[in-house]
Each structure stands twice: as structure tokens, then as C-alpha cells.
C-alpha positions, 0 to 999 in steps of 0.5 A: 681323497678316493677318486670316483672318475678318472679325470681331475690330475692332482699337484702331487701326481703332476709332480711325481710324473715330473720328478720320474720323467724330467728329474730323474732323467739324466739325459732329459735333466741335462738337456733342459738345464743346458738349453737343448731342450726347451725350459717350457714344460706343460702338462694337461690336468684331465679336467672334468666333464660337466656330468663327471663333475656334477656327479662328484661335486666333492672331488671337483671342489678338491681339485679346484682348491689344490690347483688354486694353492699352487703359487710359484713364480714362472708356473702358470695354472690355466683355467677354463670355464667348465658348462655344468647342467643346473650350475653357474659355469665353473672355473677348473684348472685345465693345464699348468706350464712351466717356465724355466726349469728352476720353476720345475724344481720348486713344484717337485719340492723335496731336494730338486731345489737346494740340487739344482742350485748346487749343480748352477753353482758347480758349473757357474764356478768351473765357467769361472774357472776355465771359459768355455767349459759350462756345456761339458760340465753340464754333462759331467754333473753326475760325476761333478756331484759326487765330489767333496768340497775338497775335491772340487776345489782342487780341480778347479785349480787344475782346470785353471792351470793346465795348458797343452805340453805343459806335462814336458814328458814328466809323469802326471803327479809330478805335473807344477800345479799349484794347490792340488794333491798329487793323487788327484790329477790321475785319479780325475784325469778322465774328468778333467778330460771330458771337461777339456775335450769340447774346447782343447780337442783333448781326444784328438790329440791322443788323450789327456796324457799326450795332449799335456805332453805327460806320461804314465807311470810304471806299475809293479815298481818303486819311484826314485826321484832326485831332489837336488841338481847334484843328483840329478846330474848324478842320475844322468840328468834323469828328474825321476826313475822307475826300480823294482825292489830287486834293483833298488838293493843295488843302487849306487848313489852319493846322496847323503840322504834318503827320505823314504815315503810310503805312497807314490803319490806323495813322492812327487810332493817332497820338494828338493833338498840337498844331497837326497834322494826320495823313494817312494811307494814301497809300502810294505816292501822295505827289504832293500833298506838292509842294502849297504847303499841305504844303510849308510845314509841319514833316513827319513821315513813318512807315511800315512799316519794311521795304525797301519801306517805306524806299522810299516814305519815300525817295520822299517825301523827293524831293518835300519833302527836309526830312521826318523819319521817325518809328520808322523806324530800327535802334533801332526794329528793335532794340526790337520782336520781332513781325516777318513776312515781306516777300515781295519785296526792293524793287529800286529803288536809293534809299540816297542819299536815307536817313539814317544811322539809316534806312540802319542799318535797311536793312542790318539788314533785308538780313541777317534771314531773309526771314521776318523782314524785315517790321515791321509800323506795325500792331504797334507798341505805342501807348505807343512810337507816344506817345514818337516823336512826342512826341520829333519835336514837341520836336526 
């Protein structure tokens, strides 16, 4: 329709204006969703004059129609009667309120409604979760929305299982959460801390860290943990320690066995094992496993089971060929489904220095879409990280 007058504000205009305005506002969304501003919205249809209307009668009678198809439960149309010279009085729409926010959404149409009842269920699931907390995940939507099914699952676990000094001056990925990736508590911890804040005064107790009574990690350095009360007692009663590469060629330890893992994230996931120690987050920095120490010591290799993850076992099998690889093999791909994207194919040759089993995971690799050619240590479930390890120490 082309309008000769400006007057006569049409379904689509209003909730465009209202898409713009309301929707699209982070600040004004979250304050009508949370409460702190009013849920009632109105806005005024610039109904027609009676001489504007007797001069386009075509154009009344389109904004007449429109208005009268617009039926949404808590949205209320108000009409008034219009005075036109030679004409009954006709009813025209003159304003339309919005009773709840939900109300608003359906008038937007598009995706406002299947968003609004994600976020009502984000939240209603992290007030389940942990009491207390719907005002800071209404204002943490934004970011809440941005996480995966996964994700969210995972810090609703952390949500319900963390309390103030429960870190006891151990390192934030080796915090005992049950059901949760150890990447993902440092990864968030500035969500989780905005989640906290309003109820536990997070930031007044020095941040989350100190609040959970945890402690950051070194950068620049190899995470050596203990995995038996044996050599714990060896390391001076120590749980875990920070080396550097240079320091870890002369270590000294009794343990019999050496499980070495190429993210530090998933160190903190072996669980304990008799006479063994774990190093973690070597990466491509395998020299040290020529040292005397770390030659004479049954070892185990895990990484992530992707190209370049097959190369760095392929490389520290060059230095100590009698490594074993743990969940590193086709049975290992064919028993998970939460793969991700490895942006680059390794273009080292290195085959020769695979075993059949880690071949068959090579090759099936090569054949998945590059968006799925990644599994991550990270999302391996802990019960099958227990199984494979306790498989390697009774081979």
C-alpha cells in the first residue's frame, strides 16, 4: 500500500519499531524480562483525522482490516469512534498495549517467541539449579545464549556443586566437580562469577578464585602431578607441581610409571593410579622424554585424537618407541559423538611410526568432514578416561 498521509501506523511498522526498540535493546530486554521495568507497553496508532479519512477511504479501510486481524492473547487493540462528514462514525484503531513481555514477542513474530522461551528456560533451569540466581542470569543471558546444549549442562553442574573454600588451595581444573570438563570451569569462571556475585559476594571476597580458596595456574610450564599417596609423599606431600621443560630432564622420581597427556586440562582428569606420575601440557615439547628418568619408565601417551594430535604421539614415539597410546585409536572415534573442527590437516608424513589401531583412526579421520575431524581429551566422558587406563596398567 502507498500512503497518501501520514497518519494510519500499520501491524508491521509497530513491530518493527518494537523489534528496534524493546528486542533488540540488550539493556531494555533484560529489564522488561526481569521485572524492573513494566511488562506493559503501549504505543499509539496515529489514527486519522475525519477529513484525512474521507480523503483516502482505501487506505482507511486497510488500516481498519489489519488492525482487526491482530488477535494475541494480552494484546489489546483500542478503538475509538472516528466523526467523518457525510458518514456514519467509524471505529478506528487508536492504540494497542502489550500485557506481558511474552505478549510482545508474538507480535514481533519471526524468532522473538522460540528466543524468549529459550532464555525463560535458561534461567528457570539455573534457578533450579542454584536458588537465587534468576536476576544474574537474566543479566548474563547474552552470554548464557551463546553456549551449547553441552555447555550449559555443564555449568549447571558447577552452579550446584560450588561452595566458598571448596578449591583448598588447589588449582581450579583440578576443583572435585563431578560431571564437568576440566576446561570448562576456567574457561567460564568469569560467568560463573557474575552468576555468583549478587548471592556469595564473589567480588568481595577478591574474585572467584579467592572466594573458592583456588589458585591459578603457571603459564610457560609442564603440569606434573602425583597419582598415588606413594608418590605424593614422594613429592613432599606435594598433589601436583608446575616444571619447565629444562627442569623436567632432571627430575627424580620412583614411580614405575608415566602417563604423558597433551593438554593440561586433561592432566587434571587421570585419575589415580599406582606408582605413576602424569605430565601434562607438553604438547609438542617432548624433548625431555630422552632423559634417563623417563626412559626407564613404562609410558603412556594420550592426546587429542586428531591429525595433529596423531602427529605429536608419532613424534614422541621417535624419542621412547616403546610408548603406548591410550583412547587414541578407531574404537576410540567410533564410541564418541562430540567431535569439532580441526582447522588444518597436519602435513607432516609420520604413518610409519603408528600402530594399526592408531592408523585406522588416522584414516577414518581423513574421510569425516573437516567439521568433524577433531575429538577433543576434553570431551571424553571420565568413566572411559578410568577404563583405558586401567586397561594400560594390567596389559
Amino acid at each position: 500500500m502507498t500512503k497518501t498521509a501520514t497518519w494510519g501506523v500499520m501491524p508491521a511498522e509497530v513491530a518493527d519499531q518494537l523489534r528496534r526498540r524493546e528486542w533488540e535493546n540488550t539493556a531494555h530486554r533484560r529489564a522488561r524480562i526481569s521485572g524492573e521495568r513494566s511488562s506493559a507497553i503501549r504505543v499509539r496508532l496515529r489514527p486519522p483525522t475525519g477529513p484525512q479519512a474521507t480523503a483516502n477511504l482505501n487506505q482507511l479501510r486497510e488500516y481498519v482490516d489489519a488492525w482487526r486481524r491482530v488477535d494475541i492473547t494480552d494484546v489489546e487493540v483500542r478503538w475509538a469512534d472516528l466523526r467523518m462528514r457525510g458518514f456514519e462514525p467509524q471505529r478506528v484503531p487508536v492504540e494497542i498495549e502489550f500485557g506481558t513481555f511474552g505478549a510482545l514477542a508474538e507480535f514481533i513474530g519471526g524468532r522473538a517467541p522460540a528466543e524468549l522461551r529459550r532464555w525463560q528456560d535458561l534461567v528457570d533451569r539455573i534457578e533450579k539449579a542454584r536458588p537465587g540466581l534468576r536476576s544474574a542470569a537474566i543479566a548474563a543471558l547474552p552470554r548464557l545464549d551463546e553456549l551449547d546444549d553441552a555447555e550449559f549442562h555443564e555449568l549447571l553442574q558447577v552452579l550446584s556443586q560450588l561452595a566458598p573454600g571448596v578449591g583448598r588451595g588447589r588449582y581450579l581444573r583440578s576443583l572435585p566437580l563431578r560431571g564437568v570438563g576440566t576446561k570448562f570451569i576456567e574457561t567460564q569462571q568469569t560467568l560463573v562469577a557474575a552468576l555468583l556475585d549478587p548471592t556469595e559476594d564473589v567480588r568481595a571476597a577478591g574474585g572467584l578464585l579467592a572466594w573458592l580458596d583456588a589458585v591459578p595456574r603457571p603459564t610457560g610450564t609442564l603440569l606434573v602431578r602425583a597419582l598415588s599417596p606413594e608418590m605424593r609423599d614422594a613429592m613432599l606431600g606435594i598433589d601436583a607441581m608446575w616444571l619447565a621443560a629444562s627442569d623436567l630432564v632432571r627430575l627424580r622420581t620412583p614411580a614405575r610409571r608415566l602417563i604423558v597427556v597433551e593438554n593440561v586440562e586433561s592432566g587434571f582428569a587421570v585419575p589415580d593410579v599406582d606408582d605413576a606420575i602424569c605430565v601434562a601440557g607438553a604438547g609438542a615439547e617432548l624433548h625431555w622424554l630422552s632423559s634417563p628418568w623417563a626412559a626407564s619408565r613404562r609410558i603412556a601417551y594420550w592426546g587429542d585424537l586428531d591429525s595433529w594430535g596423531l602427529y605429536l604421539l608419532a613424534q614422541a614415539r621417535r624419542i621412547a618407541p616403546t610408548i603406548t597410546s591410550i583412547m587414541m585409536d578407531a574404537g576410540t572415534l567410533d564410541a564418541q559423538s562430540a567431535f569439532s573442527e580441526e582447522p588444518t590437516w597436519c602435513p607432516h608424513a609420520f604413518d610409519d611410526w603408528l600402530n594399526p589401531g592408531e592408523k585406522a583412526a588416522l584414516e577414518k579421520l581423513r574421510a569425516m568432514p573437516a567439521s568433524q575431524r577433531r575429538l577433543e581429551q576434553e570431551k571424553i566422558d571420565s568413566k572411559m578416561i578410568a577404563r583405558a587406563i586401567e586397561a594400560w596398567v594390567n596389559s
